[in-house]
VOGU-3710 file (C-alpha; in Angstrom, 3 decimals, decimal comma):
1> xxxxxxxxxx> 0,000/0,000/0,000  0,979/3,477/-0,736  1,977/4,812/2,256  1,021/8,736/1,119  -1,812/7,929/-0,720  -3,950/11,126/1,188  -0,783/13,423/0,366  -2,743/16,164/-1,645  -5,969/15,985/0,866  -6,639/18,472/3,660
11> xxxxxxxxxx> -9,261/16,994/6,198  -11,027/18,379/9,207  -12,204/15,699/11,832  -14,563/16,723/14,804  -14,498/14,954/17,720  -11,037/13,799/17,175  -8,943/14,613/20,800  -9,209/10,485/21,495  -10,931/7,048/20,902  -12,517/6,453/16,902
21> xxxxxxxxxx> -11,829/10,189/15,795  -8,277/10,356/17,118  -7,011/6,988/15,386  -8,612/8,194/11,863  -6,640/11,461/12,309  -3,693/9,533/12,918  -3,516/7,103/10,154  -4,869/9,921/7,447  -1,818/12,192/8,499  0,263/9,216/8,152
31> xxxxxxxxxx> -1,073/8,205/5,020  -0,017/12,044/3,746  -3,219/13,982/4,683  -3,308/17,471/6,538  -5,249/17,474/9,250  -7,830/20,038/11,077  -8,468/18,311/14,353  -11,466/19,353/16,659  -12,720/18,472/20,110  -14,647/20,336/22,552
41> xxxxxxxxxx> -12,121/19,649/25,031  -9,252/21,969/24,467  -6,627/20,079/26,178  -7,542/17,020/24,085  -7,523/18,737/20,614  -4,055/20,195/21,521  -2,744/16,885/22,874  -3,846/15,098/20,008  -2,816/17,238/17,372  0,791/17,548/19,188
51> xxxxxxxxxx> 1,232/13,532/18,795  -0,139/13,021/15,587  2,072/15,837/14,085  5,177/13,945/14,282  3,824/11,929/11,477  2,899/15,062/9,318  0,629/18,537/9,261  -2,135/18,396/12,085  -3,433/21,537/13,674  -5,725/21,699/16,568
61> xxxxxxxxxx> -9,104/23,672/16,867  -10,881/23,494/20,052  -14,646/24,269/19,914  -18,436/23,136/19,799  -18,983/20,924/17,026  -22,473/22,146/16,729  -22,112/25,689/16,414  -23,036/26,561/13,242  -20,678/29,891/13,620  -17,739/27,721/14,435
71> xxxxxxxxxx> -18,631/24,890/12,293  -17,690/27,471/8,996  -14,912/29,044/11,139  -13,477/25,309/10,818  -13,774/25,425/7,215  -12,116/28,438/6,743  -9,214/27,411/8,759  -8,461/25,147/6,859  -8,390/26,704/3,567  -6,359/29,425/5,081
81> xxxxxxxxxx> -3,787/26,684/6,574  -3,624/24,114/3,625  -5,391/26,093/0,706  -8,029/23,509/0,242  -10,748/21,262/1,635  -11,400/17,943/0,614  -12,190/15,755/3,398  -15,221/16,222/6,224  -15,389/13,587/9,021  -18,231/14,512/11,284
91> xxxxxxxxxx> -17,193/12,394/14,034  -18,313/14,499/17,236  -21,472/12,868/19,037  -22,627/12,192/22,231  -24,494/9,512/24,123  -27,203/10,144/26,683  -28,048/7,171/27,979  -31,573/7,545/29,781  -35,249/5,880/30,486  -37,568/6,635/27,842
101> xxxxxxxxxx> -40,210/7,255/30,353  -38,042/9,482/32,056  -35,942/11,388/29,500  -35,846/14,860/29,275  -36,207/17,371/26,721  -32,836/19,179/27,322  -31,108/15,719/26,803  -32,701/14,909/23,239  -32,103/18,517/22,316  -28,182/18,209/23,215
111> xxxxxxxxxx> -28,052/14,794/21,511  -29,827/16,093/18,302  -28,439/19,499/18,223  -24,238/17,956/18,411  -25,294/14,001/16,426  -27,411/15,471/13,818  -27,108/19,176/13,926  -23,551/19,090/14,049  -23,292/16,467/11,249  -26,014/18,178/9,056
121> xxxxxxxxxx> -24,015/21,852/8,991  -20,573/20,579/8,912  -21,414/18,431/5,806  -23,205/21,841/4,540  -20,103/24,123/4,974  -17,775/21,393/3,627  -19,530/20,693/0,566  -19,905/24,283/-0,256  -16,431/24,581/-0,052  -15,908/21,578/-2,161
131> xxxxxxxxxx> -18,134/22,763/-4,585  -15,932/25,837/-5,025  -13,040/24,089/-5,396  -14,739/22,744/-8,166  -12,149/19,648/-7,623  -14,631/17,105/-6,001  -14,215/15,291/-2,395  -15,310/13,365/0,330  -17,741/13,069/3,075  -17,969/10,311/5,835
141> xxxxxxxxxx> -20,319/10,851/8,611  -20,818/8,523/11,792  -23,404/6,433/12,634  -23,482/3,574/15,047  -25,302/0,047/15,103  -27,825/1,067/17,038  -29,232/3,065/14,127  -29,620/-0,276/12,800  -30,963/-2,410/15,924  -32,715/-1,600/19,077
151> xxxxxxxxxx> -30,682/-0,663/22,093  -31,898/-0,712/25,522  -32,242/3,142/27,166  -30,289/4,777/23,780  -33,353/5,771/21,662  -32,487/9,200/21,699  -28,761/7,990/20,015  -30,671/5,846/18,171  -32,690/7,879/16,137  -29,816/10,473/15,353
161> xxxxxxxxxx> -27,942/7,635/13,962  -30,444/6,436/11,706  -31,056/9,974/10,570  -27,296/10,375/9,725  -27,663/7,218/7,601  -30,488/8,684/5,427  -28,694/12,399/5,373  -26,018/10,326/3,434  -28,520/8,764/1,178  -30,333/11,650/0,554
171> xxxxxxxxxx> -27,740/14,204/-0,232  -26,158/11,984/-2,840  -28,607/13,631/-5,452  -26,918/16,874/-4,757  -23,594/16,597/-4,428  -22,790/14,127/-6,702  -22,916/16,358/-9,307  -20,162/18,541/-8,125  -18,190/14,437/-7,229  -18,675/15,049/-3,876
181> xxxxxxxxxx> -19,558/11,533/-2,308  -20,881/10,719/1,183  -21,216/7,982/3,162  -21,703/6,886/6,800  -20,062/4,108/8,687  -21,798/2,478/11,698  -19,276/1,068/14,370  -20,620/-1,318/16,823  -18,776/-1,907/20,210  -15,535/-0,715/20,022
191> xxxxxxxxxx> -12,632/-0,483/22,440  -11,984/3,502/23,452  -10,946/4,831/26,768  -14,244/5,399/27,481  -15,673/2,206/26,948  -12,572/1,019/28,556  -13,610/2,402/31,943  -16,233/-0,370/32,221  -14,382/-3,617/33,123  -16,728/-6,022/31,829
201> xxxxxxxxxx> -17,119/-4,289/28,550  -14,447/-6,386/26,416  -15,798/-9,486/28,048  -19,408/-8,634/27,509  -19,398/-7,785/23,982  -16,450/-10,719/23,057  -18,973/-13,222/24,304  -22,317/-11,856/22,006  -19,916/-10,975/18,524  -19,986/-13,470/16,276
211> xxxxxxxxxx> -16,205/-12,509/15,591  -15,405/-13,074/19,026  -13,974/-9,280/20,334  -15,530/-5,735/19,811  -13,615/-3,374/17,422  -10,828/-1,652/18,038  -10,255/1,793/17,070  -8,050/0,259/14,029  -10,858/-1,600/12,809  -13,110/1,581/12,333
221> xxxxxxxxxx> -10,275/3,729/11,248  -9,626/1,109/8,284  -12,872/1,039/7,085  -13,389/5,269/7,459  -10,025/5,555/5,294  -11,195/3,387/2,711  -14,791/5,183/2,406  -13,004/8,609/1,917  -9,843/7,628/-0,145  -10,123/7,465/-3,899
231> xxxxxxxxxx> -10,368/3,726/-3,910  -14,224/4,192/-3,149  -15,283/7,437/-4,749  -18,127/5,593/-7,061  -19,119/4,512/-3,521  -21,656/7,033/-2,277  -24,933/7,159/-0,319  -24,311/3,765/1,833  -23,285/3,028/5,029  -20,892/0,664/6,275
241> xxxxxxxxxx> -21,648/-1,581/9,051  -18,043/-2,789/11,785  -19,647/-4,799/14,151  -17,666/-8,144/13,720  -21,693/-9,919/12,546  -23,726/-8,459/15,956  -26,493/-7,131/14,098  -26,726/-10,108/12,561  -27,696/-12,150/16,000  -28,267/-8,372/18,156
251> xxxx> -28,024/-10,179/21,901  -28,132/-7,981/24,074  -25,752/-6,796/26,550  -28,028/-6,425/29,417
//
């Protein structure tokens, strides 16, 4: 494999300061790409951006994800720092676990305002820059299993993921006339430091994967690489399911 094969892309990845977003930075700058790395967490965005720029161009950009302001302020950053744009990763989401019965409003509206707002305006701004650029480019937003399959006390997540899936299927009848694709990828259990935290977690989900093991973060990075690299640009509108075969069974964890 061509070890530069992103050298003339410029990418901006939200959510990106550790876990799934941080390990797709990582391997695109290897793989030659510049990177604009966000995270709401300042500290995070500037720690990750420090390690991954021994491999290449990475610059940090603390901030919320679902600002609309600082969504475009992203975009322009990176055009002024690497004169282009031709990667969007919408990465940045959050999980509110909660009771239906007892959920509350301000939850949904913080899960649908970063999950799906976030998503829908940072695909906006990026494909309007792409569009300009008149040079095509790629889109990859992130969606989860359980916009596939029912999850116990996540329909709130649930719902946003499923909506990301048909925001890539939708918007394929306008951008693909500028050869902009998009696509979504739907990880199932993976191993972060935050699912880390829960000791049973690895054994849990090993024991109900068909494959044996959740994901690591290499797993999803591999598959989000290949969805934006040129290898896959007829590819658009679909979304990519690493679960190692759990939605084919979907046992529960509980």
């Amino acid at each position: 494999m061509n070890s530069k094969k992103f050298s003339n892309e410029v990418a901006i990845i939200t959510g990106a300061g550790q876990g799934i977003g941080f390990e797709i930075a990582k391997q695109l700058c290897i793989q030659g790409a510049a990177i604009l790395l966000n995270d709401i967490d300042e500290s995070l965005a500037k720690n990750a951006a420090e390690k991954i720029t021994e491999h290449g161009n990475c610059i940090a950009m603390p901030g919320d994800a679902s600002n609309v302001l600082f969504i475009q302020q992203m975009v322009d950053e990176a055009v002024k720092q690497f004169g282009k744009l031709t990667i969007a990763i919408a990465n940045a989401g959050i999980t509110l676990f909660g009771d239906f019965f007892e959920y509350k409003p301000e939850a949904l509206q913080s899960v649908m305002n970063l999950n799906i707002g976030g998503s829908f305006f940072l695909t906006q701004a990026a494909a309007k820059q792409m569009k300009q650029q008149q040079n095509g480019g790629s889109i990859l937003l992130m969606s989860s299993v359980t916009g596939h399959q029912a999850h116990k006390n996540l329909a709130a997540y649930g719902i946003t993921k499923a909506a990301l899936e048909m925001l890539a299927k939708t918007l394929v009848v306008e951008l693909s006339p500028y050869n902009i694709s998009i696509n979504a990828i739907a990880p199932g259990a993976t191993i972060t430091e935050r699912t880390s935290a829960d000791g049973n977690y690895i054994k849990t989900w090993s024991n109900i994967t068909p494959m044996g093991k959740p994901a690591t973060v290499d797993d999803i990075a591999n598959a989000a690489l290949f969805m934006v690299s040129p290898a896959s640009r007829h590819i658009t509108g679909q979304s990519v399911v690493i679960d190692g075969g759990w939605t084919s069974v979907s046992p529960s964890p509980y």
